[in-house]
N, C-alpha and C positions, 0 to 999 in steps of 0.2 A: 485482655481487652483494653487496659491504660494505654500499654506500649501502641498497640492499633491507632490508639485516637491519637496519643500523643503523636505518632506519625502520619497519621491523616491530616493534625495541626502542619504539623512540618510541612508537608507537602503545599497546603493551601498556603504557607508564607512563601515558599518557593518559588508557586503561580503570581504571587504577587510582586514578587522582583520582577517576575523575565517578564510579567505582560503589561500591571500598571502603566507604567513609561507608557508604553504607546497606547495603551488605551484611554488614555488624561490627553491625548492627541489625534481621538477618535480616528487610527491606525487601527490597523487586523495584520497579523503576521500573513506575510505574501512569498517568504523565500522557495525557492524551489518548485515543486509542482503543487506547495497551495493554493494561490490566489486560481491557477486557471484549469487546474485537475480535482483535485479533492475539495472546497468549498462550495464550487457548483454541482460536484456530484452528488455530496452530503445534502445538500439544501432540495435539488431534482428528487433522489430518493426518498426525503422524509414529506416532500410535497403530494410524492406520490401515494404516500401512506396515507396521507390524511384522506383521500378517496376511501380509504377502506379495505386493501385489501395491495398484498404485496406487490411490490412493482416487476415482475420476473421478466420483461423486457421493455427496450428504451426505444419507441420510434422515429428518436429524433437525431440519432448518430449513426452513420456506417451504412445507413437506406436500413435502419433497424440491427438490433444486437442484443445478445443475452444479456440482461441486466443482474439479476440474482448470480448466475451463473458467473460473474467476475467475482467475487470475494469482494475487493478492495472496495466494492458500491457500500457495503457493510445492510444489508437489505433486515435482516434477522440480529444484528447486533448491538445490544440492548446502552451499549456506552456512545452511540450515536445520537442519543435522545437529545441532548445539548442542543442537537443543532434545529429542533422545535422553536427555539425561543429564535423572536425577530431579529432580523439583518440590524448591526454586527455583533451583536450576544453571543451567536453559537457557538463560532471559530473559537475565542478563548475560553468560553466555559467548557468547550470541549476539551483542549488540553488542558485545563485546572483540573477536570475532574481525573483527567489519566495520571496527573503530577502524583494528585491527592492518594489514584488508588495503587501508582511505583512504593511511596514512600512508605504507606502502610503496610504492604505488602512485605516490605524489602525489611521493616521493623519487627511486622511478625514472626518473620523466618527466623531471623540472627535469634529473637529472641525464645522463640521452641528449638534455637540450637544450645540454650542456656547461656547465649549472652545476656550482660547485664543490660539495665535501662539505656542507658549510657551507651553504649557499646552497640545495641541493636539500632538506636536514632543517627547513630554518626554513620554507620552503614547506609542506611536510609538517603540522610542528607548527602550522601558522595555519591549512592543511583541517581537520587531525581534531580541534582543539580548536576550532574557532573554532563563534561560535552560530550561523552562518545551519546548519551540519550538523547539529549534536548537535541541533537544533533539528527536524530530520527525523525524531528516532528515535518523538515519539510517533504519529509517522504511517512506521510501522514499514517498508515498505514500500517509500519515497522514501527514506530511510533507506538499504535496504540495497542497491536503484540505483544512490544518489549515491556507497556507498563505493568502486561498479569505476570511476566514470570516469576516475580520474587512469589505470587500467591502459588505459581503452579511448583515452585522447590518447596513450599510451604507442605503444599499438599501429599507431595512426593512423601516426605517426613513424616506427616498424617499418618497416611495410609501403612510405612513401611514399620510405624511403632504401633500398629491396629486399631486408631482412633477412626476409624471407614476411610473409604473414597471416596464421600464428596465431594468436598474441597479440591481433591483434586481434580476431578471427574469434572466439577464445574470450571473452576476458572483455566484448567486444559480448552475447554468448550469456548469459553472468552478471548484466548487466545489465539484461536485457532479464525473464530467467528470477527476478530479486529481485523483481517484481511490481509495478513503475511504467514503462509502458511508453512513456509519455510523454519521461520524464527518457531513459531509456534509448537509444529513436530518436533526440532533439533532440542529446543527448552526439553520437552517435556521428557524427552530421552534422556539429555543431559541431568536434569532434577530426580530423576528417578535411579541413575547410576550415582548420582552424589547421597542420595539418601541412603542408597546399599552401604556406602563408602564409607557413609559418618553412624553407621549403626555401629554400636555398642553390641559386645559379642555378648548372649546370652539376654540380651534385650527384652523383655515380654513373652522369652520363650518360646515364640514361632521358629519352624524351621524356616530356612532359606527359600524351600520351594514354597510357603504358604505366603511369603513376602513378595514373592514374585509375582504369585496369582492377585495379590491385592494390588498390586502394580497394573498388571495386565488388566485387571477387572477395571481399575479407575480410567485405561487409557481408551478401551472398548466401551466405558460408556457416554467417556467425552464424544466420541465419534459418533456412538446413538444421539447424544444433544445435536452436535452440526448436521445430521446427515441432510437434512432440509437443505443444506446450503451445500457440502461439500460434494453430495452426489452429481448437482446439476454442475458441479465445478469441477470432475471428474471428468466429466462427459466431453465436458467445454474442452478444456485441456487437449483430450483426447482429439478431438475432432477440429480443433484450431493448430494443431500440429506444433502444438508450443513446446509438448518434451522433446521433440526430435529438432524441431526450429532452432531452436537457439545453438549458436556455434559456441566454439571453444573461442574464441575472443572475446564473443561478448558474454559471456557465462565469467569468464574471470580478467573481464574490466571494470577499469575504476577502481583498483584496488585502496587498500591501507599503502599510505607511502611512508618515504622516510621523514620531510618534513610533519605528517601529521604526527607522527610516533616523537618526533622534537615537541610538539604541545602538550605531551604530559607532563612534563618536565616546565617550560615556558611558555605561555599561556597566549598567542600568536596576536597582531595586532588586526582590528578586523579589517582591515581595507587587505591585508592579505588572504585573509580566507572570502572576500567575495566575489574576487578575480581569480584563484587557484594562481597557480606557478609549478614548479620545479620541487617533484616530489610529495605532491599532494594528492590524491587520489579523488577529489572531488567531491566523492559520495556524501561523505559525512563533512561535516563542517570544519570540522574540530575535535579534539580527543583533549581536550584540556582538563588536567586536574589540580596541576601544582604540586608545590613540594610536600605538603602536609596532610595530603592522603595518601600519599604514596611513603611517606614514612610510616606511618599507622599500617598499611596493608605490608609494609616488611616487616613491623612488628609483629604482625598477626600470622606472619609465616615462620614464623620462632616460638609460635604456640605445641609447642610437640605434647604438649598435655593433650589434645586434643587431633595428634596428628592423621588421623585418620580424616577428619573432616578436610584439616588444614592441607593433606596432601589432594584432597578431592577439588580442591578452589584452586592449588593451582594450576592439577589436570585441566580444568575447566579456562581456567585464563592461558594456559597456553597452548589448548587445542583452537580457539578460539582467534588466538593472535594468529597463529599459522594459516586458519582459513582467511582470515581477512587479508592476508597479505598474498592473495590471489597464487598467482605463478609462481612468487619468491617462497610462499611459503612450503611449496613439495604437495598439501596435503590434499589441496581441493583440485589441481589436474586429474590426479587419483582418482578422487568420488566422481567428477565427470565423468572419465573415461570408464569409469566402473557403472555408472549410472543415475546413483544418488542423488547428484547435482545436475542432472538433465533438465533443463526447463528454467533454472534458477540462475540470475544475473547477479550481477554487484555485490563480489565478497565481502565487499568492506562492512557489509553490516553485520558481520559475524563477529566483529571487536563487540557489539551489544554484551557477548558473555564472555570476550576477557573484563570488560567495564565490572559487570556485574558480579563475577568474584575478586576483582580488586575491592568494590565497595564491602562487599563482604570479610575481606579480609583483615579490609583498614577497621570495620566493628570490632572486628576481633585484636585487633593491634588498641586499641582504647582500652579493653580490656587488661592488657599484657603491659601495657604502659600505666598503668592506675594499681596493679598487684605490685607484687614482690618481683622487683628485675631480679635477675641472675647474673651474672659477670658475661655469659655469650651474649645473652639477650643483649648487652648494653655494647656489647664489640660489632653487632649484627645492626643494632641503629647507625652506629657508630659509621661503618663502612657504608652503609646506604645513605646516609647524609654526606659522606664525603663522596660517592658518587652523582649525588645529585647537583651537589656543588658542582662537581666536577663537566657533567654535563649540561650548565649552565652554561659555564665558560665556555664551550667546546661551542654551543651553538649561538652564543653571542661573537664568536671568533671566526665562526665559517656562518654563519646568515644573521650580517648587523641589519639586516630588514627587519629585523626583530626587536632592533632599538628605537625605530620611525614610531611614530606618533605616542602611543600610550602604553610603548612596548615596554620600557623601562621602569615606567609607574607599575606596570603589572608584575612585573619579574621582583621588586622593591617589595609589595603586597605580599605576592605569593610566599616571599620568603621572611615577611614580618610574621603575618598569620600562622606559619608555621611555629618557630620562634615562643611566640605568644601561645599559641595552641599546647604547647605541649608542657612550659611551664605552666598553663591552666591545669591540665590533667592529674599534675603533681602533687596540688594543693591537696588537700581533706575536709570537706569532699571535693571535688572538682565543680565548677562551676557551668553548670548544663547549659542552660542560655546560651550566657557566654559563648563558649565553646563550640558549638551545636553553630550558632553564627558567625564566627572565624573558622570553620569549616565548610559551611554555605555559601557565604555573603560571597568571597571570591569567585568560587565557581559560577557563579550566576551572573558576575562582569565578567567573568574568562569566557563564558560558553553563551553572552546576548545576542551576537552575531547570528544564530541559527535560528533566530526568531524575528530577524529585522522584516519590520511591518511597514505596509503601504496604505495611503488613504483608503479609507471606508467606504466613500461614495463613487472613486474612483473603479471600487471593483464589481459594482452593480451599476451603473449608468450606462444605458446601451451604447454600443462605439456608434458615430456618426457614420460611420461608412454603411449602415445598415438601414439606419433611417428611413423611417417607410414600408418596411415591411414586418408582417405581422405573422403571427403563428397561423394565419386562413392563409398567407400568400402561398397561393399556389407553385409546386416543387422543393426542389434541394438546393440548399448552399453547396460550393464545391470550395473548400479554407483551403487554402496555397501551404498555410502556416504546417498544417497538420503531419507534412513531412518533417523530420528533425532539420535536415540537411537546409532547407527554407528559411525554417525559423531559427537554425544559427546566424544564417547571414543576416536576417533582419533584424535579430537582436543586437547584433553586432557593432548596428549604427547607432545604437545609443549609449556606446560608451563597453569597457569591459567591466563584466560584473554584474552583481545585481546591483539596482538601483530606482528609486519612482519609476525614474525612462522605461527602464526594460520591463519593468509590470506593464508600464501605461503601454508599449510597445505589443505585448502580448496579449492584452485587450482588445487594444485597437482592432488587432488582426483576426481576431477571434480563434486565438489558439487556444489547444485542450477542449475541456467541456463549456467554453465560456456559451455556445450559444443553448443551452439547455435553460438558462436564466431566461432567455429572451424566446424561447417556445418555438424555437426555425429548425427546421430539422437539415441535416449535411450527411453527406456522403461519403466522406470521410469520418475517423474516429479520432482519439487520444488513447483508447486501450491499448495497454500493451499485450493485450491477448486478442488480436485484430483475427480477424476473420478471413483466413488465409485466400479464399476464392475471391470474394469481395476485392481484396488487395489486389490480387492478380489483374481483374478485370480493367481496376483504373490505371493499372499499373501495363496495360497494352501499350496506351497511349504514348511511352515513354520507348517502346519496344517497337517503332516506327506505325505504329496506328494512327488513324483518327481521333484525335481529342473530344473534336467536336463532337460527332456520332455516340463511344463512348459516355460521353458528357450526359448527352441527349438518355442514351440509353437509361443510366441511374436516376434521370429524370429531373437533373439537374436542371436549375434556370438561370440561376446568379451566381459568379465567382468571385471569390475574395479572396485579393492579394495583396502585399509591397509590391508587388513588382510585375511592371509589363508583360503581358500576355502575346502569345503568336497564336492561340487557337483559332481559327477561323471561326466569322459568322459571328463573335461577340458583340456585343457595344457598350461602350462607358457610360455608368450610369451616373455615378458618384466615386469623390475623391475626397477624401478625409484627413486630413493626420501621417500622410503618408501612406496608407490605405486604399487601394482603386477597388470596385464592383464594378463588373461587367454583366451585362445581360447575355444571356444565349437563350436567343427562341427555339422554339422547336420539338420544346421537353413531350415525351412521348405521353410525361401523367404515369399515375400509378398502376393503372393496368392498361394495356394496350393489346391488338391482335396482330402478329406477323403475319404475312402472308404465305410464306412457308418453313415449315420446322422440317430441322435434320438433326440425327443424330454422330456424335463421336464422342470419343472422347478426350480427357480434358487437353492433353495438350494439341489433340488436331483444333478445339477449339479453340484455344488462345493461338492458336496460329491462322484460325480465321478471325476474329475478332480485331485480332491487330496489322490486318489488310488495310491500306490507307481510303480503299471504297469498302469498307465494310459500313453499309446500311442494316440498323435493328431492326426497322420497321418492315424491312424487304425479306430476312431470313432469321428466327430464330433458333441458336442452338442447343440441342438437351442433351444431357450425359446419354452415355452409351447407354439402352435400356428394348427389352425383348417385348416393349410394347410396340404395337402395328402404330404408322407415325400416320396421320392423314394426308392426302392429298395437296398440291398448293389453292388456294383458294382462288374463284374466278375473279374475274378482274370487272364481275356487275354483281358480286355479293353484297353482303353488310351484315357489320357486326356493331354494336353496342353494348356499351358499362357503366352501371352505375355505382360509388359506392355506397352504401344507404345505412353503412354502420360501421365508427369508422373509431377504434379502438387502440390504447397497445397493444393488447394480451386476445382483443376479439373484433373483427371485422366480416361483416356482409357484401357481397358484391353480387347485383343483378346483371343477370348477361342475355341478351340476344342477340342471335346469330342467324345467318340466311344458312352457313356450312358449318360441318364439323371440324374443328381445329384445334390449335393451341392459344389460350389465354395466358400471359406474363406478369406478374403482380410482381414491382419495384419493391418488393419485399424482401431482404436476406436471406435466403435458405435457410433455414437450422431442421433439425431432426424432430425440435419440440412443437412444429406446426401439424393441427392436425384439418385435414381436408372434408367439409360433407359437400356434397353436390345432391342438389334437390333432398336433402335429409340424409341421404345415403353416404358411407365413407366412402373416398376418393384418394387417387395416389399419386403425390405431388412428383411432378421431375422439374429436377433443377434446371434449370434454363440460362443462356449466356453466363457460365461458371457459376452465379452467385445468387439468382433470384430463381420466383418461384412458377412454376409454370404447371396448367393443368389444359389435360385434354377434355373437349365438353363437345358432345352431338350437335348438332341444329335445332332449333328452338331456344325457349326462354326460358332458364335457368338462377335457380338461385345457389350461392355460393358461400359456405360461410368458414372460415377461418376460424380456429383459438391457440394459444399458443399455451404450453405447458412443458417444462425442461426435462428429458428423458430422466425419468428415477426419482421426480421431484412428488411425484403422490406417496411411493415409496418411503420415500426419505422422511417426510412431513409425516407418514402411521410411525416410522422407526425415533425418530423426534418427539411425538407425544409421547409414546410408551416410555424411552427413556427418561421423559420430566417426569411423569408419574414415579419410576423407579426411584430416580433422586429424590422427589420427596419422601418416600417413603423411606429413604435411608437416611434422611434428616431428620426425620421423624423420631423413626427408631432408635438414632442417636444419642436424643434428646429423653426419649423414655426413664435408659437407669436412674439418670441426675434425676429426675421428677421421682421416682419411688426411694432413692436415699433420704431424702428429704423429709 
């Protein structure tokens, strides 16, 4: 429990290096998809919470979208709570607390491995400082995944020397519920093969197969904890066509480059890492460690006292280097083409667990450096310091970019602190402080880059190009930005890089979730798990259709772009910042009556749809379906709608009609809407690809909506039961220690 706090201490000075600074400058870290993907979503989600009652859809992006059912919203995930506290609190109390719960993590582990005090914090200090992490936080997400896993190796160990599953079972569940489920699964497989690896043969006297079930049992009931959240994520997956979606390009783009794998070694200067260049992979920021944890983790690789473990860390760091290194590395084409990696983008974040057993190893190197050397141990430092030297040279020699600004000061540091570091180590006893911050203190100037923060008030002030309109204004925004392909070019005029500009730039435009702050709902998303029909539909426009009709269709009124429009029918409303709004009259409103439905299917209908006289109001179309379609309507009917209950998750709608027809509600199709008419169920067909459409007779009708995500009642009885079981094995735990006593 000391080692825990004293790394929980750690952590929170950790937080204090990388965020202070900019918070003494009331700044919020904005790099990457914070400022305009995860700060707004976090903040929309837990607003949502305070109603009372989960948010499991968002009607304010995509013309509606599963909310719960994305992960990354973190709906169910209990280390989200941070973002309770008032605009700008959340953001850094939110990573303080993942800093706080990597380093404790990462101290408990080393030190139920039987490292010493020492030796378990310097571990610690080289996860929650070091870049390949902090380097996760603008991909907020992986981020706060990668903080449980030192708890989920923890657990692995638990379980595999018979102390229960738990721990493991729980922070498996945390990890999985931080919203990269990727990292999440791959940890908890990987901690559970290293816990096999570093067991001690004849251990607690369990056979091999009672090890296994204790494995298998903790990871079956991590799964009972999420199933609330993973089943409706399952589904989503499935039916957004994301395992099969993703190509083999972009499943292993953005790899680990050469230059990032030069920032172990020289710690890069940051005007280089916020423009990328030649050999960098983008993803991650930085992998910076310096010389002097990477001396420490080759001495902890010369622990053969322990080689069973030692040989499990490096499995683990160089299965790890290989996937991150995409293409070049052989291994993840493989898992693709094989399956595994279906769905999953951006290798590079799979360095998370080379990082994470180097930190581990360099614990272990503290140790091995503070004991009794040996003559190899001291030829094995020996040649790793003159390799480092070595490839100091090599990259001050082939990229003197590396010498501009404060490259030189760092490369100078890195190799003092080392220097310094390890004559500390030497002394009797060593001097923990000390040392603990010449192993720190560096990494957190090598790795502040991946936390460069923007004004505070800059990232809640509504853009002026909006001005005026309210969460009542009637329709959809349609953001120009919300294509990548858009909003490279527009970020592009404010310079390369990040920088104020390209936040303020990304604002302005209302890229990402920005407009969920401001309560306007768009027709477009930021999800990367987009709504495959939805996409299609606006995506006619571009396939020689009507814009405008389209437009109309989603019930669009206002467009927001950089950049000049050809849609017919619009009009300038407002110009801002470099920011145009256009008006487009015409919006059909959220329910509307065609005049007549046909049926096909999907691609006869995007092949009518993106006819350049394709009128919505004149024909709508339903998936191919064996219900009798009615009539066209006369041309002296009427129809009316009102909506008189007007929800995320529940809406009413009054209908009358002179004929029987189809009614269209500008609502996204999902699976989890369910239909009554006049009390009675009712059976939605999708209508125009994406929305939802019901057949209703003549007369006056009422109509009501709820939405609930396939498997989610399910999931949510499978979820309690599981927490019950967990406590009860906390419990039980807990029991022997109370009767020794």
């Amino acid at each position: 429990m000391k080692v825990r706090l004293a790394g929980a201490l750690l952590g929170c000075a950790v937080a204090a290096g990388v965020l202070l600074p900019s918070a003494l400058r009331a700044r919020v870290p904005a790099r990457g998809d914070l400022a305009d993907f995860f700060w707004p979503m976090k903040a929309y989600t837990l607003e949502r919470w305070k109603s009372g009652s989960p948010p499991l859809w968002n009607p304010l992006s995509g013309c509606g979208e599963p909310w719960l059912a994305q992960l990354q919203t973190g709906v169910f995930y209990p280390g989200d709570a941070p973002f309770l506290l008032p605009w700008p609190f959340g953001p850094p109390a939110a990573i303080a607390l993942h800093l706080l719960v990597a380093a404790s993590g990462m101290a408990a582990w080393l030190s139920a491995l039987g490292r010493s005090r020492l030796g378990a914090l310097s571990g610690a200090a080289v996860y929650a400082s070091g870049g390949a992490f902090l380097s996760l936080i603008p991909v907020y997400n992986n981020f706060a995944t990668a903080a449980w896993l030192p708890w989920v190796f923890l657990g692995a160990v638990r379980a595999v020397r018979g102390d229960g599953v738990a721990t493991l079972a729980s922070t498996s569940a945390l990890a999985l519920l931080g919203g990269e489920p990727a990292l999440a699964v791959g940890g908890s497989l990987a901690a559970g093969a290293v816990a096999l690896a570093s067991r001690r043969k004849g251990a607690g006297g369990d056979s091999g197969r009672r090890v296994g079930l204790r494995l298998l049992g903790g990871y079956l009931l991590a799964f009972g904890l999420t199933a609330a959240a993973m089943i409706p994520f399952a589904v989503h997956l499935r039916e957004s066509g994301r395992l099969t979606g993703v190509t083999r390009e972009e499943a292993l783009g953005r790899p680990v480059g050469a230059s990032d794998l030069a920032d172990l070694f020289w710690p890069p200067p940051p005007a280089s890492t916020m423009s990328g260049g030649s050999g960098r992979g983008s993803y991650l920021v930085t992998l910076a460690l310096g010389p002097l944890p990477l001396l420490l983790a080759a001495a902890g690789a010369t622990a053969w006292g322990d080689r069973r473990a030692t040989g499990a860390f490096l499995a683990v760091a160089g299965l790890g280097l290989l996937l991150s290194l995409g293409a070049r590395g052989g291994i993840a084409p493989l898992l693709w083409s094989a399956g595994p990696l279906r769905g999953a983008r951006f290798p590079a974040r799979w360095f998370a667990f080379t990082h994470l057993a180097l930190a581990a190893l360099a614990g272990t190197g503290v140790d091995v450096w503070c004991g009794e050397e040996t003559a190899r141990r001291r030829r094995a430092l020996l040649v790793t310091a003159t390799l480092i030297a070595a490839a100091f040279l090599g990259i001050a020699a082939y990229d003197p970019g590396r010498l501009a600004g404060d490259g030189a000061a760092r490369a100078l540091l890195a190799a003092g602190a080392a220097a310094l570091g390890l004559w500390l180590l030497r002394r009797r006893p060593p001097e923990e402080p000390a040392f603990l911050a010449l192993l720190a203190g560096p990494l957190v100037w090598f790795s502040s880059a991946a936390l460069a923060a923007a004004p505070a008030d800059l990232l809640v002030r509504a853009p002026a190009v909006v001005s005026g309109l309210k969460p009542s204004t009637p329709g959809r925004l349609f953001v120009a930005v919300h294509d990548a392909h858009l909003l490279a070019r527009w970020l592009a005029g404010g310079g390369s890089g990040f920088s104020d500009e390209t936040v303020r730039r990304k604002h302005d435009a209302l890229a990402g979730y920005g407009n969920l702050r401001l309560g306007l709902a768009t027709a477009g998303t930021a999800s990367p798990i987009d709504n495959p029909r939805r996409a299609r539909l606006l995506g006619a426009a571009l396939a020689g259709g009507s814009a405008s009709s389209l437009l109309v269709l989603a019930d669009v009124r206002h467009v927001v772009t950089p950049f000049p429009t050809s849609i017919k029918g619009v009009a300038p409303e407002a110009f801002s910042a470099g920011v145009r709004r256009y008006e487009l009259p015409g919006g059909l409103g959220r329910v509307f009556f065609p005049r007549e439905v046909r049926a096909a299917d999907d691609d006869a209908v995007f092949e009518a749809l993106r006819r350049p006289d394709f009128d919505p109001e004149e024909v709508a179309w339903v998936a191919s379906s064996s219900v009798p379609l009615p009539p066209r309507r006369s041309a002296h009917g009427f129809s009316l709608a009102r909506i008189s209950r007007d929800e995320p998750e529940r809406a009413e709608v009054t209908l009358s009609t002179s004929e029987g027809g189809l009614v269209v509600l500008t609502r996204s199709f999902d699976s989890g809407w369910r239909l009554r008419l006049d009390g009675a169920p009712a059976a939605p067909l999708r209508a125009d690809l994406a929305f939802i459409g019901l057949l209703v007779p003549a007369g006056d009708h009422r109509l009501e909506l709820t939405y609930e995500p396939r498997g989610y009642r399910a999931g949510l009885a499978l979820s309690g039961a599981s927490l019950v079981l967990l406590a009860a094995l906390v419990l039980a735990g807990h029991a022997p220690a109370r009767s020794r006593r």
